[in-house]
N, C-alpha and C positions, 0 to 999 in steps of 0.2 A: 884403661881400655879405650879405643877409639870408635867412635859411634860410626865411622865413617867405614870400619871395617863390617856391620852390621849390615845386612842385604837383605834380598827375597832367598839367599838360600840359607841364610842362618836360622838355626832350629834352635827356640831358646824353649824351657823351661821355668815355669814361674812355682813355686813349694808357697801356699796359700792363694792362690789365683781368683778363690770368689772374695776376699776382702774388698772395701772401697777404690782403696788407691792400687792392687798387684791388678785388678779387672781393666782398672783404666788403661793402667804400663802395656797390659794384653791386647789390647785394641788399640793403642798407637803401634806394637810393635806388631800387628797383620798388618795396620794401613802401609807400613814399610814395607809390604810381603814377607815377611817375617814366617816362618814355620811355628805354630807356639803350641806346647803340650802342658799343662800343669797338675796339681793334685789341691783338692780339699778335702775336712771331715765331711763335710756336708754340699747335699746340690742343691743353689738358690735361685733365682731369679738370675741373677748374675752371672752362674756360670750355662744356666741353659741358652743365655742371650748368645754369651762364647762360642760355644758349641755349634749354634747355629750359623755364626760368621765362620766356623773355619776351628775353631779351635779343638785339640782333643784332650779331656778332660779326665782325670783318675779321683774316683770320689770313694771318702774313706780313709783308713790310717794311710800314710804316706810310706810307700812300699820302693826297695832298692829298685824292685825289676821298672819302676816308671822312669827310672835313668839309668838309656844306651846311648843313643849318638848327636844326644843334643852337645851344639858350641858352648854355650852359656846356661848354667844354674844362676836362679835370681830369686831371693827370700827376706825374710822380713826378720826385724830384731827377735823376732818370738818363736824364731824356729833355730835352732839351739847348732851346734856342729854336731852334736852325735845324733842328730834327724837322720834316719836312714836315706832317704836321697841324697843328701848333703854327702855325710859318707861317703855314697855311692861314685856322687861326682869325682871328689876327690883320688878315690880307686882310681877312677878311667882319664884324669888330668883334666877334669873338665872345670874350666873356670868358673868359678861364683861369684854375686855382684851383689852384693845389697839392697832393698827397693830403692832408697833415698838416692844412691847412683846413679842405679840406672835412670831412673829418671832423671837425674838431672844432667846425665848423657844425651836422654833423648831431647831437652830443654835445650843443649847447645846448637841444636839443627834451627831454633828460630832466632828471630833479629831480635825479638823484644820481650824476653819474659818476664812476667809480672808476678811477683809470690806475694803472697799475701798470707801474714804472721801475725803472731797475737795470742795471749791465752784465751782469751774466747773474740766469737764475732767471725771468726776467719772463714767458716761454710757461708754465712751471709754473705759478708761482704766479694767474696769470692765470687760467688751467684748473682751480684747485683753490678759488680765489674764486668763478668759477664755477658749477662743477657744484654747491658748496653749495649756493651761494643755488639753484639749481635745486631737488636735492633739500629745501630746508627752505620750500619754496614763494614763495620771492623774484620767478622769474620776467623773469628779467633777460636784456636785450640784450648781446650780446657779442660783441665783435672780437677774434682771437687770430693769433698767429704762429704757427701752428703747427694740425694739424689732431686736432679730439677726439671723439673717437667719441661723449661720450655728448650732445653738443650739435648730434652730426651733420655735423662737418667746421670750419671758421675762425669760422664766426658762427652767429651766433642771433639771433632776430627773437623779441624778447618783451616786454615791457611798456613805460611810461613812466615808472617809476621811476629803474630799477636801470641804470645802461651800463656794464659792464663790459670794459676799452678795455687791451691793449698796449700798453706806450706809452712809443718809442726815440728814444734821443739825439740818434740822427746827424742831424747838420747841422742840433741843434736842434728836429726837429723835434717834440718832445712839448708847444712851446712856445705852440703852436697849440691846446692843449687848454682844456678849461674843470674841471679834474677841483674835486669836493667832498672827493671822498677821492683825496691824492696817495702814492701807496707808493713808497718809495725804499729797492728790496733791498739794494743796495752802489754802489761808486763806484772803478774803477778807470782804470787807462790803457787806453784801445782808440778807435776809430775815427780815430788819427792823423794820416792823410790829411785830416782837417778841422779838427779841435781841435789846437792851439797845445801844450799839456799837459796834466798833470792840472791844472794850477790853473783851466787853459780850462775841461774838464770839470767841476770843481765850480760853477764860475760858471752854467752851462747849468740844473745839476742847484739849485742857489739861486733860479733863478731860473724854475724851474718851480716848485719847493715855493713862490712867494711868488705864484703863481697861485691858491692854494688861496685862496676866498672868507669872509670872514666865518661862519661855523656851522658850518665845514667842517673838516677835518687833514691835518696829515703824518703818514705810518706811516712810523718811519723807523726803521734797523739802528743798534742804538745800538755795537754793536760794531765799525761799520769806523770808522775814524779818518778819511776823507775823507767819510763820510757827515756825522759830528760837526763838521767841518770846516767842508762846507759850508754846513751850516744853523746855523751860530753866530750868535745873536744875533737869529735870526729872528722876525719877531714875528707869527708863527701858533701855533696849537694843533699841537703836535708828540706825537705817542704812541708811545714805544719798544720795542723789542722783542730779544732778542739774548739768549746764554745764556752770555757773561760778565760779565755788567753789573750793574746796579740799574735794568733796564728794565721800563717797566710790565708787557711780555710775556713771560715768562723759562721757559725749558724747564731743568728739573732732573731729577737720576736718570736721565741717557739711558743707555738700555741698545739693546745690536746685539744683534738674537736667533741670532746664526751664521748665520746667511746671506746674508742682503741689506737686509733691514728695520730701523730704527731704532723706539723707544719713548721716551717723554719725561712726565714731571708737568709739566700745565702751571700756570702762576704766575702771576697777574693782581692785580698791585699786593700783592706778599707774600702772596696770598691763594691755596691749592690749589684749582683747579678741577675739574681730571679726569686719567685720564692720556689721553693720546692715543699710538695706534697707525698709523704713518705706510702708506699702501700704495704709495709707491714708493719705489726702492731710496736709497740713499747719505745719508751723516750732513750735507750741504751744506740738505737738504730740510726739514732742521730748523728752518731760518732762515725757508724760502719760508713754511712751514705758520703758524708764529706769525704770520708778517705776515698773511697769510689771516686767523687768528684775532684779532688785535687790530684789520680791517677787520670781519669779520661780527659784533665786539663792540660796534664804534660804532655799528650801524644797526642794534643791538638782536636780535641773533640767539642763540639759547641759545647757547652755548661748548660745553657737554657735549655735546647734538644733533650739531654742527658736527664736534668730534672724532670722532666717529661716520663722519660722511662721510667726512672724513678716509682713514679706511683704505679705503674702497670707490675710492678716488682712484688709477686707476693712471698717468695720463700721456700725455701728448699724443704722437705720431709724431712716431719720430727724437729721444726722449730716452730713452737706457737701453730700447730699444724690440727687443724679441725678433723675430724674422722668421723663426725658423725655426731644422731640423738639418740639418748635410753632414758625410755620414758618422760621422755621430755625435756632430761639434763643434756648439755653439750659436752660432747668427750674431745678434750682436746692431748695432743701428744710435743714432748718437747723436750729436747736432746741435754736438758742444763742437769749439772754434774758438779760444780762447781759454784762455792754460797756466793760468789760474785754473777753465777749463770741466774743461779736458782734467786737470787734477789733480782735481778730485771725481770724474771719471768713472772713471782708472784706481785712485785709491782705493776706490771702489764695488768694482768690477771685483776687485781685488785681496782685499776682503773673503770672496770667496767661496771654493768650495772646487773651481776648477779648474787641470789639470794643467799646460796650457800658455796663455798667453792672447797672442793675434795682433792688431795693431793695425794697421788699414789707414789712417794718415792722408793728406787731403787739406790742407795749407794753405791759407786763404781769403785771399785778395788780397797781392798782392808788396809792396805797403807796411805789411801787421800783418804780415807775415812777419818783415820788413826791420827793424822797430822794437822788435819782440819778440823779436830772435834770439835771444838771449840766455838769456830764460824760457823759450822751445820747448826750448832743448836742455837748461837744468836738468829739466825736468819730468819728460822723457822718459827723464834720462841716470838709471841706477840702479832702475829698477822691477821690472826681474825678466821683461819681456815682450818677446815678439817680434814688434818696429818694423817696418812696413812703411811707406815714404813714396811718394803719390802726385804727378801732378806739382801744382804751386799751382791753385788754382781763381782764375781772374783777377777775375770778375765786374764790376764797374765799370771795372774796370783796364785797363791795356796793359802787355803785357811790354817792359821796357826793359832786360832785362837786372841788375836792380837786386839779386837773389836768386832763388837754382833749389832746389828738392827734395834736387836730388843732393847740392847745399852742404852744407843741414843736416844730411843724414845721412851726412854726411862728418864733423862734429862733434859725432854722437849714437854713444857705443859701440855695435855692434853693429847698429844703424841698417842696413835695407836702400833702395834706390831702385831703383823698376822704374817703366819709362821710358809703361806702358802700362797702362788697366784690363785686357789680354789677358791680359797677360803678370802682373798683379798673382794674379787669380781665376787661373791655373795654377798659379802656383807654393802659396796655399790648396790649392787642390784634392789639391794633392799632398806636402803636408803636414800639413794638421790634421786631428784624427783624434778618435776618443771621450774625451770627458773636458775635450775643449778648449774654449776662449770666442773666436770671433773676431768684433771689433767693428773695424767701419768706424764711421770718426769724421771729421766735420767739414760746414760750414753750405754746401758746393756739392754738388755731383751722387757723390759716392763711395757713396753709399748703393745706386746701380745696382749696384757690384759684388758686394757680398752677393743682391740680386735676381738679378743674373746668373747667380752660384752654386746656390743655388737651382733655377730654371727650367731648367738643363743637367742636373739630376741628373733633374727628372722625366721 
């Protein structure tokens, strides 16, 4: 499809429209004047923002009659061809386009798009790519997983240079992108349910970076070993970054100030630049910020300036994301899913200076669960904090029985399982107390129960 064919009188159709990334595609495709209609189960935040700009919205099972005489149907891997609009389109010849597509159709209208990849880190670093170019007058369009306050929520509507893009694995899809600038944070095992192994996953991640055009790069972690791995041999412009290496971007001198924040010199080709002071918590952030800084280096942005921004950078919703006191304990909320997520986050967490610290995890899907036994229960086994497990968050999945909550923390010391968010937020309530840290953690719905908590004491 040609984006170019796409106008103010194209009426397109999104089938999931309050998700992160279908909400964003909906508001770059009005700013085009765009006609846009879409359907969800549910009405969020997200889709009443829509609504209000212009959009018309079908909330509820997804029904044939919401597709007549839209040009383009646009849907996400999780909505199957026998979705009754999908159907529907197909009756009436109406094209369909995958999200990853379209987007990365709508990515080919600017000069410089940036993706930024990674098993974890990617909503950070994304949001700290970001807001720079914001503050140092970049000006840049942006899609994020994740919502940020100083962009005003998942996207930004701003110039034709700059696209500043999310940009995830699963099932491939980043592959669909046209990025100038490709950032590769790291490269582990996850999304198992689709990828073969890690060697699948480096292949994905190869062959994204070989996307990267002529005048263009890879920003890539010269310290993970499957990053190194997969771009062996590549024949693009690669720029490294990492702070055990001989990476062109290298953080030395890191020092923890006692609380939560990290500091770092940073090093651009042996050369001292500045120091930079991070403004969100945990030593893992270290990695996101340089790759931030060796992307606003290639497109000519001061460094010093940049480190600057740096600290004004607090973090997107649902990473290390404070919500508030009960009773005196700190509820904090954080998107980690993943025992390489959930090991920065309870080292962050453990860096600091609280008495007790309570962990509400939710597992996301029975198959990372299933795959990753193993790391769940090292991660967790030994830290010094009091486990709470919710039941798995299914999301795409069906329960078959395959792994339960109760399992794991059958093989976690000290591990609790409560069978309910009720009964999870009681048994808080009636035990964490001043001095404590209680973080609810993981990428489904757990983060209602610190709200919950919350909203019962007002």
């Amino acid at each position: 499809m040609n984006i170019n064919s796409i106008d103010k009188h194209s009426k397109i159709h999104l089938i999931g429209i309050g998700g992160v990334s279908m909400s964003g595609i909906a508001e770059l495709l009005m700013d085009l004047g765009c006609r846009v209609t879409g359907s969800d189960w549910n009405a969020s935040v997200m889709t009443d923002r829509l609504e209000r700009d212009g959009a018309e919205i079908f909330i509820g099972p997804q029904r044939a009659e919401n597709v007549t005489d839209q040009d383009l149907v646009v849907y996400t891997a999780a909505v199957k061809a026998d979705n009754p609009e999908r159907v529907r389109a197909r009756e009436l010849g109406i094209p369909e386009v995958e999200r990853p597509e379209m987007l990365g159709l709508l990515m080919k209208r600017y000069s410089t798009p940036i993706c930024v990849s990674g098993t974890h880190g990617k909503t950070t670093t994304t949001g700290l790519i970001a807001q720079t170019l914001v503050e140092l007058g970049g000006d840049p369009t942006v899609t994020i997983g994740g919502e940020l306050d100083s962009i005003g929520g998942n996207i930004r509507i701003g110039g034709r240079e700059y696209f500043v893009a999310e940009s995830c694995e699963y099932c491939r899809s980043f592959l669909g992108f046209y990025p100038k600038a490709a950032v590769i944070l790291n490269i582990e095992e996850d999304h198992l349910d689709y990828y073969k192994d890690i060697a699948d996953i480096r292949s994905a991640f190869r062959d994204f970076a070989a996307l990267v055009p002529d005048g263009g790069c890879v920003i890539a972690n010269a310290d993970s070993e499957n990053v190194r791995l997969a771009l062996r041999g590549l024949d693009r412009n690669i720029i490294t970054f990492g702070t055990e290496s001989n990476a062109d971007y290298r953080a030395e001198n890191v020092v923890h100030d006692g609380s939560d924040l990290y500091s770092y010199d940073l090093y651009r080709r042996g050369e001292l630049i500045c120091r930079v002071e991070l403004g969100i918590p945990g030593i893992h952030n270290i990695h996101n910020s340089l790759a931030a800084a060796a992307v606003l280096d290639r497109f000519g942005f001061d460094l010093t300036k940049a480190a600057r921004c740096f600290g004004h950078y607090t973090g997107t919703h649902r990473r290390f994301e404070r919500k508030g006191e009960l009773n005196g304990a700190v509820i904090v909320d954080d998107y980690a899913h993943h025992p390489t997520e959930i090991n920065a986050t309870l080292t962050t967490a453990l860096e600091m200076d609280y008495k007790n610290i309570y962990v509400v995890f939710q597992p996301h899907t029975y198959t990372r669960t299933k795959t990753l036994y193993g790391d769940f229960v090292k991660v967790f086994t030994g830290r010094g904090i009091k486990l709470i497990l919710a039941d798995i968050y299914a999301a795409r999945e069906k329960d078959t029985g395959l792994v339960s909550s109760a399992e794991l923390a059958a093989d976690i010391p000290g591990a609790l399982y409560l069978p309910s968010f009720e009964a999870i937020e009681d048994h808080i309530a009636k035990n964490a107390g001043p001095g404590d840290l209680v973080i609810t953690m993981g990428a489904g719905d757990v983060y209602k129960i610190g709200e919950n908590l919350l909203k019962k004491q007002n």
